[in-house]
N, C-alpha and C positions, 0 to 999 in steps of 0.2 A: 694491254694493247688495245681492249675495247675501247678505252678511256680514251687515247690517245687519239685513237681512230676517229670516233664521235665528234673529239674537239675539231680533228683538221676539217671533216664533215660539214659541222657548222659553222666552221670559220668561213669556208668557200662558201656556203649557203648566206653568210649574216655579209660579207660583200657582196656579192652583188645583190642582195635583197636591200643594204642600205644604202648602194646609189640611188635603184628605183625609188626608195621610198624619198629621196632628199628632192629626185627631181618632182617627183609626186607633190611634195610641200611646196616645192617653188612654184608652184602652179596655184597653187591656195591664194584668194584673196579677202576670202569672207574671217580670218583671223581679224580681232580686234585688234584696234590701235598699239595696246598698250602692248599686247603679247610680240607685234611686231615692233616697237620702240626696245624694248626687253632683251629678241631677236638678235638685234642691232647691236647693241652695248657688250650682251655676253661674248663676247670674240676673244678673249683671253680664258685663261684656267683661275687665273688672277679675281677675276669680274666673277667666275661663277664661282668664289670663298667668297666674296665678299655678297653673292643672291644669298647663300645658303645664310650664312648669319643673319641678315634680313629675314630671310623667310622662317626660320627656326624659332617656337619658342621660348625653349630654354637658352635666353645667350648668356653668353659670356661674362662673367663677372668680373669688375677689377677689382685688381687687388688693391685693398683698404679704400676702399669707394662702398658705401652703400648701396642697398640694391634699389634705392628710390622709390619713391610711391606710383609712376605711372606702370602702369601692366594692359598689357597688348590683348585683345581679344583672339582668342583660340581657336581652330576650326574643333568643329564635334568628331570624335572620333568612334568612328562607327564598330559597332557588336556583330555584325555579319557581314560579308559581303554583299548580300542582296541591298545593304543599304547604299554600294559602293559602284561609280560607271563602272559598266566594262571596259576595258581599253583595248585600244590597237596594238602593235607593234611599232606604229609610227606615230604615237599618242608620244611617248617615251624617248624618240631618235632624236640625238643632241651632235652639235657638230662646236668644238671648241679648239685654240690655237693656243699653242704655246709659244710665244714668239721669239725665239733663239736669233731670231736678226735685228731683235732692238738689242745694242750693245750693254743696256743697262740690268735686262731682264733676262739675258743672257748668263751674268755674273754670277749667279748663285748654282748655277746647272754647271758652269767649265770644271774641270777636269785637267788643271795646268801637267799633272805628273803624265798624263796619256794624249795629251793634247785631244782630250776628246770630251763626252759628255757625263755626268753623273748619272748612271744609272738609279740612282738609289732618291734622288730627286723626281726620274720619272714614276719608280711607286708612288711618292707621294700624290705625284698628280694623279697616277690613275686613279686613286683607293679616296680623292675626293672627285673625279668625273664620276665614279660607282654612285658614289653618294646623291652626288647631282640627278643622277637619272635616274637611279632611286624615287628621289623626291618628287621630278617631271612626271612618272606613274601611278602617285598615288596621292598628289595634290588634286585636292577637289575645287576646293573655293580660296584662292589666290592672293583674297583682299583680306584673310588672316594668316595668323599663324600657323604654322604647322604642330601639330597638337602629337605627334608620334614621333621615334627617331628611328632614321633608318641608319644602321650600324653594319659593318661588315663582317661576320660571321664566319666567311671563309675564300681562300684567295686558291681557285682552284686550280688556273693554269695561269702560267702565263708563258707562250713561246715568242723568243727573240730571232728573225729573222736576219737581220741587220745589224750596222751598226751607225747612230746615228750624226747626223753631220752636223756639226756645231753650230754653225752660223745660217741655218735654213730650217723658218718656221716648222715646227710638229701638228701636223691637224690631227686630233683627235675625235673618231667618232663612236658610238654607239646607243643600244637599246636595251629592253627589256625583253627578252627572248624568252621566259618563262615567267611563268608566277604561280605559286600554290597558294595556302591558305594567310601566309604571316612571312611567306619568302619572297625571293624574286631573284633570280639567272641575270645577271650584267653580261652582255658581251662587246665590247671594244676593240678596236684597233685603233693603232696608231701610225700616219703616213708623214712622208714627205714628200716635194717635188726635186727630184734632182737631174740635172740635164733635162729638162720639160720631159721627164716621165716621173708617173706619181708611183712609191715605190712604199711596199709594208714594211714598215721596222718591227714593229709586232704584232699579236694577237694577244686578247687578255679576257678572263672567263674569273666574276666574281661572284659570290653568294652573299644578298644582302638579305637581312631581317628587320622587321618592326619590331618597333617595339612603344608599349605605353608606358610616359613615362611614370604616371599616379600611382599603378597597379604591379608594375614591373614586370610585367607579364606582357607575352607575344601580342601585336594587336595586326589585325586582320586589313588586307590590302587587296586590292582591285583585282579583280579577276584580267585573265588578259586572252583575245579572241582572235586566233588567227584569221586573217582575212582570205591568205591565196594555199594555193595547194605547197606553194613552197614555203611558205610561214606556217602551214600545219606540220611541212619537214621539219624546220629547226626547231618547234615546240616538243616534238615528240622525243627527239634527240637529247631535248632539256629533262623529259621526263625519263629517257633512257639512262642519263648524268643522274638524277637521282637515287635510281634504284644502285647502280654503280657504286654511287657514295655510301649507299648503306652496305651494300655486302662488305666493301672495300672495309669497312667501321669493322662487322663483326670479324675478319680475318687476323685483325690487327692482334699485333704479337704480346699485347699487353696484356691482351687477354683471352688469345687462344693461343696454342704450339704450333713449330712450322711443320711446313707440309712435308712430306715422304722425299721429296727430294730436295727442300731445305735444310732437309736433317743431314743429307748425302753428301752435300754441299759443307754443311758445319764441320763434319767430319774429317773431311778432305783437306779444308783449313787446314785444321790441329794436327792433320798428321803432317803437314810439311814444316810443321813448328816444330817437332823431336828431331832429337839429337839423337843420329843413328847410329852411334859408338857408344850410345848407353839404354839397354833394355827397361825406360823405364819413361812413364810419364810425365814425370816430373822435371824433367830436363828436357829445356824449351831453346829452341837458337832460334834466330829471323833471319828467314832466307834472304838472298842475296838479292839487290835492290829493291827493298822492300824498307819502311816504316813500321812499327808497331803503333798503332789507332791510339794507346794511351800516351803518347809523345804527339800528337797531333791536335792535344786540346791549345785554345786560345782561346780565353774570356775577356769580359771588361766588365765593368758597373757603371751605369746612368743615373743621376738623381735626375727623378725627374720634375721637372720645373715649370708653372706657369708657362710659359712660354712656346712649352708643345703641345698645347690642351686644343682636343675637337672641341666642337659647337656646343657639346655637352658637359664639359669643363673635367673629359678626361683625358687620358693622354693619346693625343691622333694615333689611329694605327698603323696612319702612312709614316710617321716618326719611327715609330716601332719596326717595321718595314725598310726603313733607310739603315738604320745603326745595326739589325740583324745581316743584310746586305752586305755592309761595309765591314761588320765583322767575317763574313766569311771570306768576302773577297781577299783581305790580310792574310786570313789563314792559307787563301788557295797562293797565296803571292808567294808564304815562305813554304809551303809546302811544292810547289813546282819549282822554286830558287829562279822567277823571274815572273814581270807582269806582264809577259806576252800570253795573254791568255781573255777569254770573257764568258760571261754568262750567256748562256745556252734557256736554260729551263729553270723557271717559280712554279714551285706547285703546292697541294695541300698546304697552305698557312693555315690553321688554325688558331682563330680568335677565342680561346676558353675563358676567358676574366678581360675585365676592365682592370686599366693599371691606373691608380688613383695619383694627383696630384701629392708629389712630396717621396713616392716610394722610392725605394732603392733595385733600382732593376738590374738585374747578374745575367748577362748574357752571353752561356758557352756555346763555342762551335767546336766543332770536330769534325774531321776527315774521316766518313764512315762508308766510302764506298768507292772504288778506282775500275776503271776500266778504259784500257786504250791508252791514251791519255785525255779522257775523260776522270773528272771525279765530282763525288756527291759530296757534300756539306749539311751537317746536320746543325740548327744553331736554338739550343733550349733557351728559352727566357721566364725566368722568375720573379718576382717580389718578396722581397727580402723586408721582414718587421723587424726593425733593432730593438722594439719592445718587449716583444715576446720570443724574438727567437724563431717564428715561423717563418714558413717559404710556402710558395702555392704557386704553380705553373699558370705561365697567362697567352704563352706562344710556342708553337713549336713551328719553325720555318725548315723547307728544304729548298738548297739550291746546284744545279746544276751547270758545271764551267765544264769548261774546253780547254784545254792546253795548245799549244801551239809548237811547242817545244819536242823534241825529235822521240823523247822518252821524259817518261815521268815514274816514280818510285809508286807500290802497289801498296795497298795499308793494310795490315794486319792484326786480327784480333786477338788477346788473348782470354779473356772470361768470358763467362757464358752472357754475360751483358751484352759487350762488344760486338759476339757473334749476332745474338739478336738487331743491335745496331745495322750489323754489315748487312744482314736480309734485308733489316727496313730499308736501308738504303739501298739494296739491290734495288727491289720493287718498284720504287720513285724512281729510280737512274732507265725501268724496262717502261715503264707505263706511259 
C-alpha cells in the first residue's frame, strides 16, 4: 500500500511539476541552435529510435554486411560522479507524440478485434521514451557517441487510467525524478486531448541502469539536484521507492516463508478443496465456480530474430513486453470466456538476463490470483538452449485486468507452488 501510495504521490507531484517545467523551457532562448533544430524534429516516438541509433555507440549490425572500417569517436566515460554535471529535473524533461492521427502511423498500434488500440505497442513506446531520457540525463558532450548504455532494469509501475482513443495524437512526457550512483527513476505519463480537455491515459515509473559496455560492469551517471522544495518531494519519494524495492526483494517468497497470516490464508485455501464425505486429505474436489490454477497455464515460444534487437543488438525489452502482454491478455480472454475486459496494472517486470539474438524464448502465463472480478496474470519468460538442454529465466512480468463481466470463476491452487504463486500474486493484485 506504501508503494502504491508514493507512486500516486509522485505522479500528482511529477504533473504539475512537468507543466512548470515545460513552460519554464519555453522561455529559454540562450539554447543553441542545434539543440533547438533537434527540439523541432523529435515530435514523434519514431524520430526519437531513430536519435537513439545515432546517438548510440554500439549500433546495429547488419546481417552479412561487414562492420566496415570507419568508427565513430566515443564520449569518455567517466569513473565518478564528480567527474559528471549535476543535473536538474528539467535537464531530462522530454515531450514526444505518437501520432495515432496520421493514418499511416496509426496502422501498426489498431486493434481491429476491439476497435481500439494495442496496448502492448504502447510498452514498446514507453520502455524506448525511458531509454531516451535516459540518455537526455547523462549525455555530456553531444557531438560523440554515447560510450555507456542505458538499459531498463525494471518496469516498476505502470497505472492505466483510461482507455486510449484511436485516432487522437498520445503526447508523451517525462523525466528523471531520481538518480543514484549507476541508476535513475524514469517517470512518464501519457495524455491526450479529447473534446479540448487534456485528459491522463496513464502514469509509468521505470528503473533504468548504466551500463559499460568494455567492462560490463555498472557505470556511473550524473548526480541529479532538486531545485524547488516540490522536486526535493518527488526525489525523496524516489529514494522512499528504493528502500521499498529492497525490503519488497528480501520478503520475496523465493526466498523467505509467508507471513503468519499467509500461512492462514494457505490453509484456508486447501481446506475448501477436501471432500467432506471423506476423512482424509487426499481427496481434493474444486469448489463450485471456481478453476484449478494448473488448467490456467498458457504458453507460447518466440525465436527470436534480428529483427527485434535494441540498439545493443539484443532483444528490445519493449518486444519482450508486447508478447508477455499479449500472452496474458489471451489467457485473461479464455479465462473470463469474453474480451470485455482491460488491463488495469504493470508492475514489478523484472529485467534479469539479456535475451540474445537467435534464442528460443518459452513464455508461460498463468492465472494466479482473482479477486472480484478482477485477476492477476503471472507470465515467466525463459531461454531455452537446444544445445545443452539449459533454460535460465530472463523475465518475470505481472499483469493486472478487469473484468467487466457480471462474474468471473476464482482460481484455485493445488500444491504448495501454486499456493506460493496465489500470495505472490495476492501481494501485486494489493500493492
Amino acid at each position: 500500500m506504501f508503494l502504491r501510495r508514493s507512486f500516486i504521490i509522485i505522479s500528482n507531484a511529477v504533473n504539475g511539476n512537468c507543466h512548470r517545467l515545460m513552460q519554464e523551457r519555453c522561455l529559454k532562448i540562450t539554447e543553441s541552435s542545434k539543440f533547438l533544430l533537434e527540439k523541432r524534429l523529435l515530435t514523434s516516438i519514431a524520430s526519437a529510435r531513430e536519435s537513439l541509433k545515432d546517438l548510440v555507440g554500439g549500433t546495429q549490425k547488419l546481417i552479412g554486411v561487414g562492420s566496415g572500417s570507419s568508427k565513430s569517436e566515443l564520449a569518455a566515460v567517466a569513473e565518478s560522479q564528480d567527474e559528471l554535471p549535476v543535473r536538474r529535473m528539467s535537464d531530462s524533461l522530454s515531450e514526444l507524440i505518437i501520432p495515432l492521427s496520421d493514418i499511416a502511423a496509426r496502422q501498426k498500434y489498431l486493434n481491429p478485434s476491439l476497435k481500439g488500440i494495442r496496448f502492448g505497442r504502447i510498452l514498446e513506446d514507453l520502455d524506448t521514451f525511458a531509454v531516451f531520457i535516459g540518455y537526455k540525463h547523462t549525455t555530456v558532450d553531444r557531438s560523440k557517441k554515447a560510450a555507456i548504455s542505458i538499459v531498463t532494469a525494471l518496469v516498476d509501475r505502470i497505472e492505466k487510467q483510461t482507455e486510449i482513443v484511436p485516432d487522437i495524437d498520445v503526447r508523451m512526457m517525462g523525466n528523471v525524478t531520481w538518480a543514484g550512483r549507476s541508476s535513475m527513476e524514469v517517470t512518464m505519463k501519457l495524455q491526450q486531448e479529447v473534446n479540448s480537455v487534456m485528459q491522463t491515459i496513464l502514469t509509468a515509473k521505470f528503473l533504468m541502469v548504466a551500463r559499460n559496455p568494455a567492462t560490463k560492469k555498472a557505470a556511473v551517471v550524473c548526480a541529479l539536484k532538486p531545485q524547488t522544495p516540490e522536486e526535493e518531494k518527488i526525489f525523496q519519494l524516489g529514494e522512499a521507492n528504493k528502500v521499498v524495492r529492497q525490503d519488497e526483494a528480501k520478503r520475496n517468497l523465493l526466498k523467505t516463508h509467508p507471513s503468519e497470516a499467509e500461512r492462514e490464508i494457505i490453509h484456508q485455501k486447501f481446506l475448501q478443496t477436501l471432500d467432506p464425505n471423506f476423512q482424509t486429505f487426499r481427496q481434493r474436489v474444486k469448489p463450485e465456480n471456481s478453476v484449478w490454477m494448473e488448467d490456467t497455464i498458457l504458453k507460447n515460444l518466440h525465436i527470436c530474430f534480428p529483427e527485434s534487437r535494441n540498439l545493443y543488438n539484443k532483444i528490445f525489452g519493449g518486444y519482450l513486453m508486447r508478447k508477455a502482454y499479449e500472452l496474458a491478455w489471451a489467457n485473461a480472454a479464455l479465462f473470463c470466456s469474453s474480451r470485455n475486459f482491460n488491463v488495469i496494472i504493470v508492475d514489478d517486470i523484472a529485467f534479469l538476463k539479456s535475451v540474445e539474438i537467435r534464442s528460443l524464448l518459452l513464455m508461460s502465463s498463468q492465472v494466479v490470483y482473482t479477486q472480484d472480478t478482477n485477476l492477476q496474470i503471472h507470465v515467466h519468460a525463459e531461454v531455452l538452449d537446444p544445445d545443452d538442454g539449459s533454460r535460465s529465466t530472463s523475465n518475470n512480468f505481472h499483469f493486472t485486468f478487469r473484468c467487466h463481466e457480471p462474474t468471473i470463476p476464482s482460481v484455485m491452487p493445488k500444491t504448495y507452488a501454486e499456493y506460493m504463486l496465489y500470495l505472490d500474486g495476492k501481494r501485486h493484485f494489493e500493492s
